[in-house]
C-alpha positions in Angstrom: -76.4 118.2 55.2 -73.9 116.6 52.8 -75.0 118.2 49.8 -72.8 120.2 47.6 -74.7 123.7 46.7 -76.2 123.7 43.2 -75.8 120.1 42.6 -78.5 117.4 43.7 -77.4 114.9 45.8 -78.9 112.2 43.8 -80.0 111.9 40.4 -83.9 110.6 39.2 -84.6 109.2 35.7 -88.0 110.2 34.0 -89.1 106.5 34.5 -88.4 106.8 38.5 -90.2 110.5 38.3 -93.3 109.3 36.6 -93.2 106.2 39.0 -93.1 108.3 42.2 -95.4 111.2 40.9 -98.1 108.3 40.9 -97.5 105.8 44.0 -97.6 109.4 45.8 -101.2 110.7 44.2 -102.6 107.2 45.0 -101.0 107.6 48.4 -101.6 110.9 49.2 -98.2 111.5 49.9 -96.0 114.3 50.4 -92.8 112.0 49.2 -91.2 108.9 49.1 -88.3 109.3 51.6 -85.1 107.1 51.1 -83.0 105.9 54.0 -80.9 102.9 54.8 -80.5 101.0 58.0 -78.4 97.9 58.9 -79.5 94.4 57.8 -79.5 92.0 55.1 -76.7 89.4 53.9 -74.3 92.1 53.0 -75.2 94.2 56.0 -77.2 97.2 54.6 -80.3 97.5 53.3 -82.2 100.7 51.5 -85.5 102.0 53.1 -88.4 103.1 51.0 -91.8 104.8 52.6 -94.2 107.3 51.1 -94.6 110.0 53.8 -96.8 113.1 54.5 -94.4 115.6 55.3 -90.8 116.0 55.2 -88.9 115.9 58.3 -86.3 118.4 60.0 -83.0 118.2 58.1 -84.5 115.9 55.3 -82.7 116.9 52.2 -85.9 117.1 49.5 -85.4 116.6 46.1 -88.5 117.9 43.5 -88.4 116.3 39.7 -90.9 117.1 37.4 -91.8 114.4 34.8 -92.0 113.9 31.3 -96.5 114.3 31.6 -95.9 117.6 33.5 -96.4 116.0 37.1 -93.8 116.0 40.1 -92.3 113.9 42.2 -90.3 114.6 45.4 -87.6 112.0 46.8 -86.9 113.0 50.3 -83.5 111.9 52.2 -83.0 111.0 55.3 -80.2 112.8 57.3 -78.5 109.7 58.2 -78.6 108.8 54.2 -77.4 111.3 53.0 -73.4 110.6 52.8 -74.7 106.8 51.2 -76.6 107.8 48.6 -74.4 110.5 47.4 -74.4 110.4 43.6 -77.1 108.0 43.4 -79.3 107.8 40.2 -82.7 106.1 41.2 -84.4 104.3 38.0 -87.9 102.4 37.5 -87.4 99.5 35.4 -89.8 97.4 34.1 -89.3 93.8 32.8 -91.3 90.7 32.0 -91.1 88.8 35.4 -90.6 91.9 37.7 -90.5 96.2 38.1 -89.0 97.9 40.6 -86.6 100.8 42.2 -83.2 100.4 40.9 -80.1 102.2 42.6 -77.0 103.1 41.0 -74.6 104.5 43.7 -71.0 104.7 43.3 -70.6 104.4 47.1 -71.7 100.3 47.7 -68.9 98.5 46.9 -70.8 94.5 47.3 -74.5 93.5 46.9 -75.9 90.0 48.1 -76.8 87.7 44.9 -80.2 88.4 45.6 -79.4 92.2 45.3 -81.4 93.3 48.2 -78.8 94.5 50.7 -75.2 96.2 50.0 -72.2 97.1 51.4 -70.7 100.5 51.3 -67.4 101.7 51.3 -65.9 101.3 54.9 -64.5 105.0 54.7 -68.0 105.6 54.9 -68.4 104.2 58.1 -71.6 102.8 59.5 -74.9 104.3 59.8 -76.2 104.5 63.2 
């Protein structure tokens, strides 16, 4: 939908690949499928769920990873514009791993860095 043809709308690092690739094989899922929805301190939050098919006018993204597996990150329509330009990373540390987002479009995160907010040109996801 908001995609620019030739050029993936966002951007997954080996570690994020190799991350999805297996929480999809030990969920037998097609996907994980990113969204975002209203909530939070900062008054958006991102959405995260393994699925078992894509949906009409999901935009699907397929990475392969660095052991020869594949991953596909699927997002939602009403995502799409948010996470424009968005490189998802895996990091691991010693008190916690995790999904990090790096997308040019949020503009203020809580301190606890679970919600954001975008850009207001953006507008507001229904």
């Amino acid at each position: 939908m908001f995609s620019i043809p030739g050029q993936s709308p966002v951007t997954v690092t080996p570690a994020a690949a190799r991350q999805i690739a297996r929480l999809m094989a030990k969920s037998d899922a097609f996907g994980l499928r990113l969204g975002v929805k209203k909530g939070g301190c900062a008054g958006m939050e991102y959405t995260m769920d393994y699925v078992p098919e894509a949906q009409p006018h999901d935009e699907v993204i397929a990475v392969d990873t660095p052991d020869g597996g594949a991953a596909r990150v699927l997002i939602a329509p009403m995502a799409q514009m948010f996470l424009f330009g968005t490189e998802i990373d895996y990091e691991t540390g010693l008190l916690e791993s995790g999904f990090r987002f790096r997308n040019p479009n949020v503009v203020d995160a809580c301190g606890c860095g679970e919600s954001i907010k975008f850009d207001a040109a953006l507008g507001t996801p229904g």
